[in-house]
Structure formats: structure tokens, C-alpha cells
N, C-alpha and C positions, 0 to 999 in steps of 0.2 A: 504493500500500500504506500502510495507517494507522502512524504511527508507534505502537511497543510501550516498554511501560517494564517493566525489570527490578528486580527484587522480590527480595533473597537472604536470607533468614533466617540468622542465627546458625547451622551445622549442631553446634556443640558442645551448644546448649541445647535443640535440638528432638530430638538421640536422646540425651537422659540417660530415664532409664525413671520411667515418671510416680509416684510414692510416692504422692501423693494424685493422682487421675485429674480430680479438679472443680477443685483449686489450678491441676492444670497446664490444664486445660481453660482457666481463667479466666486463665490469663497470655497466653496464646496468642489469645484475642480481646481482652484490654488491647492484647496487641501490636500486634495486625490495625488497632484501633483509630484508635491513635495515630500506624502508618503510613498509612493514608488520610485520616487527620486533615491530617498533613503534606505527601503530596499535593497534597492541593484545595486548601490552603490561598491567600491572594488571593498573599503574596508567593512564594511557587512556582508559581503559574500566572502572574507574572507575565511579556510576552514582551518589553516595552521593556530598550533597552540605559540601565541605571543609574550613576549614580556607583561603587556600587561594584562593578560591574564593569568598569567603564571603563578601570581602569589594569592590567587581567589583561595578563601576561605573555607565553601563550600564547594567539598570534593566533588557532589555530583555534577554540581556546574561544570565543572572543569573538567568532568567525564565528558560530558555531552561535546564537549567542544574537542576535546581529544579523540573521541569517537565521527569526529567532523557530521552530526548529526545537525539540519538546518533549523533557524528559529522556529518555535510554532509561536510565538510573539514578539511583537514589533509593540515599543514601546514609543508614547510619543517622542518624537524626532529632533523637536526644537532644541534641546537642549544639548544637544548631541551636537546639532546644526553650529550653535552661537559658540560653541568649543570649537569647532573647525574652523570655521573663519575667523577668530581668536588668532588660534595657531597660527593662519596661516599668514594675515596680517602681521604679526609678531615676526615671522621667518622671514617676512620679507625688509622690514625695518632693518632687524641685526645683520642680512648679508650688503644690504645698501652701506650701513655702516661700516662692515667687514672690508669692504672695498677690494676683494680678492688679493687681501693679506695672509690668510688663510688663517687669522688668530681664530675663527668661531669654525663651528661644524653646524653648520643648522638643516634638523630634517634628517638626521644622518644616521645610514642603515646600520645595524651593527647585528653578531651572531654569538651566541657563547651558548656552546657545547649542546647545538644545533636549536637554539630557540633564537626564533630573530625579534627584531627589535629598532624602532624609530628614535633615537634621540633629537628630542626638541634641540636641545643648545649644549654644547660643549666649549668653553673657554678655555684655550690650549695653552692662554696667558697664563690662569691661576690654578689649570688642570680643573674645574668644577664642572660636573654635570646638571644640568636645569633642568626641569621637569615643569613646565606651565598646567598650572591648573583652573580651569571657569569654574566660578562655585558663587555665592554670594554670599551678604555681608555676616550674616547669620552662621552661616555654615563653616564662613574664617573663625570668629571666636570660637564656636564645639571645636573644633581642630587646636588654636590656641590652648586651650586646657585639657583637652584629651590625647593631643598627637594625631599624627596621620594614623589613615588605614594601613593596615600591613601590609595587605596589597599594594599600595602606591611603594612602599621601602624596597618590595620584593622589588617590585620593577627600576628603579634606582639601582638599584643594587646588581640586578642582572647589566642593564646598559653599563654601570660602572665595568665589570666585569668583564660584558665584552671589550669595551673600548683600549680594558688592558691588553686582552687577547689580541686586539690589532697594533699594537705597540703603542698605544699612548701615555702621558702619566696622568693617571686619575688621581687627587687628593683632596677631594668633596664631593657631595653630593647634595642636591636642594632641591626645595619640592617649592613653587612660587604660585601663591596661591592670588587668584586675577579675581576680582569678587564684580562680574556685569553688572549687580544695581548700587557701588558704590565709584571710587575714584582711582587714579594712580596710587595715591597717597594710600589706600585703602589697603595696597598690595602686601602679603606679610609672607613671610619664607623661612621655612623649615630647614637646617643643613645637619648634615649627620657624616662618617667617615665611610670610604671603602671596606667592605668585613664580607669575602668571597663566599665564606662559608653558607651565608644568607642565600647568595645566588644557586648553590651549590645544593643547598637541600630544598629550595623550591624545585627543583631540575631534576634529582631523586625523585620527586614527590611525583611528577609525570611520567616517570620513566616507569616508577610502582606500579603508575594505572594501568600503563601499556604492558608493560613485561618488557619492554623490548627499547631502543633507540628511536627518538622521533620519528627519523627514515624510515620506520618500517614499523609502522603505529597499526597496532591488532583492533580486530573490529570488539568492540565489547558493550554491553548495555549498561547504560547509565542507571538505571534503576534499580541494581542492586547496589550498588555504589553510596555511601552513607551522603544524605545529605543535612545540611546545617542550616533549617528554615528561619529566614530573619524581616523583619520589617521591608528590606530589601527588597525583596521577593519579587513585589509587582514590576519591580526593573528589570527582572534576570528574562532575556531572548526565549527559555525556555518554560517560563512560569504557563499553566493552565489551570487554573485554581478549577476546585470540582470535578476531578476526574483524579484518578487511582493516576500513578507513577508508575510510566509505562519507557518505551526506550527513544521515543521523542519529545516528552514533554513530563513537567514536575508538579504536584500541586503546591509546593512549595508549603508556607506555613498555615494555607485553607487545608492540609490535612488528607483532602480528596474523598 
């Protein structure tokens, strides 16, 4: 049976009653748009296990993805969307800057011990690896007092790793957190040291699921696979709330 992906529109915005019938006409194929835009797009079709996902929390997640099994949800987009263009804004500043001096890396692929990997910004000046993050202003302070995700470290940590692996010298790493509904000034950043080991047992942890070396990733079902339901949930590409945990989709913490 083909795998299906779920599609939930807003139900608050699709029964207000249409005032003008071609406005609402036309929001409704912006919308359609932008969700198939999102879709297709190269890094959502992507099936390789990446950096950043590498340091996901919940195993099953991270089965499904190792098992290159496709979303059965598509979560809203926007926000996915305003981080992209973020980036990509951003990448183009620092290389104008850079002036084909070669001090930055921006955008720059890297692999360590076959998991690949984007690094936003590398300073070759002071060796620091950046990690840009869109979040908003709310979500800087819980970070201020609680720390990043572990997930965001793992992946730091892997890029750090790789970048050794290609001969570079890494001695930082930062996670720069960009908050869209505040300012520059707004911007607060995390830095912590290179520690392989970090990279090294996220990279175990995939190889456990598979049996085997990325290259040659065994088919296996996610749903035996323990997973670790969290508020999160409704984000995760795989969530299907109300249905039993089967080997393309999770009910994550509705239980099913």
C-alpha cells in the first residue's frame, strides 16, 4: 500500500463565510500553493539520516527516517518557510562580506562518519561554528534558562566534527538564536567546546537502529522501535494521532 500524507487545513479559516468570494478564492490557492511548494521541496523529500536529525530524542522518529519511510504529515509550513529565507538572507550578507577571502564557509556541506550535514557559518578566523536559529522572543528566554535542545548540541557537534574531519581547526561552537517578532539587538547565543565523543555516540545510536553503516541502511519498522511521546508531537512529519503505531505513521502522545 502507497504511503499517504495528511493534509489538515486550518478548519477556523476555511468556514468563516467568504465577504469577497475571488479574495477568499485566491487565499485558498496561495494556500494550496505554498503547501505543495513545501512538499516537493529537495529538503523535504529528503530520505538520508542528517545532522540534524541525528540527535532526535525520540528513537522512533528517527527510525522512520532511517527507515527512509515518507511523511504521513505535513505540518504547517510557515515557519519552516520564514527559517529559510532567514538563512538564506543571512548566507548571502556574510559571503558579500567575505569578499572571496575565504575567512567564512557559509552553507557548507560537510560528512562525518557518513552522516552529512549543512553548516550555516564557519569563521576560519576564530575557528567557531554558527548554527542560526528563527525562534521568537519567548522561546529565547525558555532557552536562556533551560539550555538548548540536545538535539540542536548533537548537531553542532557533528558539523564541529566533520569540519575536523576535513582539516579544519574547530574551537567553538554556537547556536545564534534570531527571535522574527523581536530585533537585532534581540539576538542571544549559546557557545559551548568541541567534545567528539557527543558526535560519536549520536552516530552509534543510528548505526544501533540499522545494524549496519548508513550505506547500506536495512529496511526495518518503526513501530517496534520505543518511542518518547512529547508535546512535540503535533510537529513530528510522522504524527497520526488516533490510529494504532503502524510502520508509516505514530500516534505519538494521543496514545492511538
Amino acid at each position: 500500500m502507497p504511503d499517504t500524507v495528511t493534509l489538515r487545513a486550518p478548519a477556523a479559516v476555511d468556514a468563516r463565510p467568504p465577504a469577497d468570494p475571488e479574495a477568499y478564492a485566491l487565499e485558498a490557492a496561495l494556500r494550496s500553493l505554498v503547501h505543495i511548494g513545501a512538499i516537493t521541496s529537495a529538503r523535504s523529500k529528503q530520505r538520508a539520516i542528517g545532522a540534524s536529525q541525528a540527535g532526535e530524542v525520540c528513537r522512533r522518529k528517527l527510525a522512520f527516517k532511517v527507515a527512509g519511510i515518507r511523511p504521513s504529515n505535513v505540518p504547517d509550513p510557515l515557519r519552516a518557510l520564514v527559517g529559510s529565507g532567514t538563512h538564506l538572507a543571512l548566507a548571502g550578507i556574510i559571503l558579500a562580506l567575505d569578499g572571496m577571502s575565504g575567512r567564512f564557509l557559509v552553507e557548507h556541506p560537510v560528512r562525518y562518519r557518513g552522516v552529512p550535514g549543512t553548516v550555516d557559518l564557519f569563521d576560519r578566523l576564530t575557528g567557531t561554528v554558527i548554527d542560526w536559529k528563527t525562534t521568537t522572543l519567548a522561546k529565547v528566554k525558555r532557552v536562556q534558562q533551560s539550555g538548548p535542545p540536545s538535539a540542536y548540541v548533537t548537531q553542532l557537534q557533528i558539523y564541529g566534527a566533520g569540519l575536523v574531519a576535513a582539516g579544519e581547526m574547530v574551537r567553538a561552537l554556537a547556536l545564534a538564536y534570531l527571535p522574527t517578532d523581536g530585533t537585532l539587538d534581540d539576538m542571544w547565543v549559546w557557545r559551548t567546546t568541541l567534545d567528539p565523543r557527543v558526535a560519536d555516540e549520536a552516530v552509534n545510536g543510528i548505526n544501533a537502529l540499522v545494524g549496519a553503516e548508513l550505506e547500506t541502511v536495512a529496511a526495518i519498522d518503526p513501530s517496534t522501535v520505543e518511542a518518547s511521546p512529547s508535546a512535540l508531537c503535533r510537529w513530528c512529519p510522522y504524527y497520526l494521532p488516533g490510529h494504532p503505531a503502524q510502520r508509516t505513521s505514530c500516534p505519538g502522545a494521543s496514545g492511538g
